[in-house]
N, C-alpha and C positions, 0 to 999 in steps of 0.2 A: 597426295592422291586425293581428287574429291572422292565427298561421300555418295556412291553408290543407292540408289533404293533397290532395297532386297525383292521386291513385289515385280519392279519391273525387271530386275534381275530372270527370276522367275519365270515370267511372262516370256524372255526371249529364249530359255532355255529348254519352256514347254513346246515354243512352237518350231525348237528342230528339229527336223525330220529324219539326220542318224543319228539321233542317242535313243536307246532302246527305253523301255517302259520301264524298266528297274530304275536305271542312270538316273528316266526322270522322277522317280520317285524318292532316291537319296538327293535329289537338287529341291524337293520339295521340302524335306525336312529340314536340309541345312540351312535353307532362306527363311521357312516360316517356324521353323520350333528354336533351332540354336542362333542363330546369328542375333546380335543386341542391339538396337536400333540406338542406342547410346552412345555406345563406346565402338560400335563395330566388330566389335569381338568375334570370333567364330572360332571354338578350338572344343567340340565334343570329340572323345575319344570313341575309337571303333567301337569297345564295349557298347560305350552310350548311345551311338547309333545303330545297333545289333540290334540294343531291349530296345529302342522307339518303333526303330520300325520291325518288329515282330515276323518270325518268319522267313525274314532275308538271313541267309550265312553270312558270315566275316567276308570267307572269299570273293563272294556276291560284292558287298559293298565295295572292299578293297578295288573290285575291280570298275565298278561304278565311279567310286572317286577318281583310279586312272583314267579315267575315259573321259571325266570332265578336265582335268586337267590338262590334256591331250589335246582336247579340241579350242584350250585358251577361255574355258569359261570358269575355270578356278586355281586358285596359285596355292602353294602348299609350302610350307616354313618347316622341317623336319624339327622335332624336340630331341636333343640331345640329352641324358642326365637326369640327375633326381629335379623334380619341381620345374623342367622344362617341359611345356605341351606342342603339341604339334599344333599348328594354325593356321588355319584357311584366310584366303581373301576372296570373295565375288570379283571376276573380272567381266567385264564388255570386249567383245571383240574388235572395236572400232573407238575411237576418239571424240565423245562425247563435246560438242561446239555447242554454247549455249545461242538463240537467237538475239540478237539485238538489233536496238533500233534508236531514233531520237526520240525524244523525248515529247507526246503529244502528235508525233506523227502517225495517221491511218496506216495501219496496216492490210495490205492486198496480195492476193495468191491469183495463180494464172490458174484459169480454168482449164 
């Protein structure tokens, strides 16, 4: 799977219009405080996003993270066992094509 950018990640999931102001603010954390721009990592536990974001219930979140999962903008790996976490992926809704072209040839867009 390419690697994803968490920013525009972000960017597409602030500007739905049904995920409600909680949703977006657990999608806010998980992009910009836990996900690793390294390894891609994403696996804070509900605790850890309870104390980040302050305020919010377990239940809150819980149901925040169903909700992005639901609508295809996050994949979820259940942890089984001692030393197994649970672990998120950022998904796009759509199949990212990168543009190409030859090489030195102008590029033009129709007005």
């Amino acid at each position: 799977m390419p690697k994803l950018n968490r920013f525009e990640w972000l960017k597409a999931v602030l500007q739905c219009a049904d995920l409600n102001s909680s949703t977006k603010a657990v999608a806010s954390a998980l992009s910009v405080q836990f996900t690793n721009d390294k390894t891609g990592q994403l696996n804070p536990s509900l605790n850890t996003l309870g104390e980040f974001l302050a305020g919010m219930s377990l239940a809150t979140i819980k149901r925040c993270l169903k909700q992005l999962i639901e609508c295809g903008r996050l994949f979820r790996t259940e942890g089984r066992g001692a030393g197994n976490h649970t672990e998120y992926a950022l998904l796009t809704r759509c199949k990212i094509i990168p543009f190409r072209r030859k090489k030195g040839t102008p590029v033009s867009f129709p007005i």
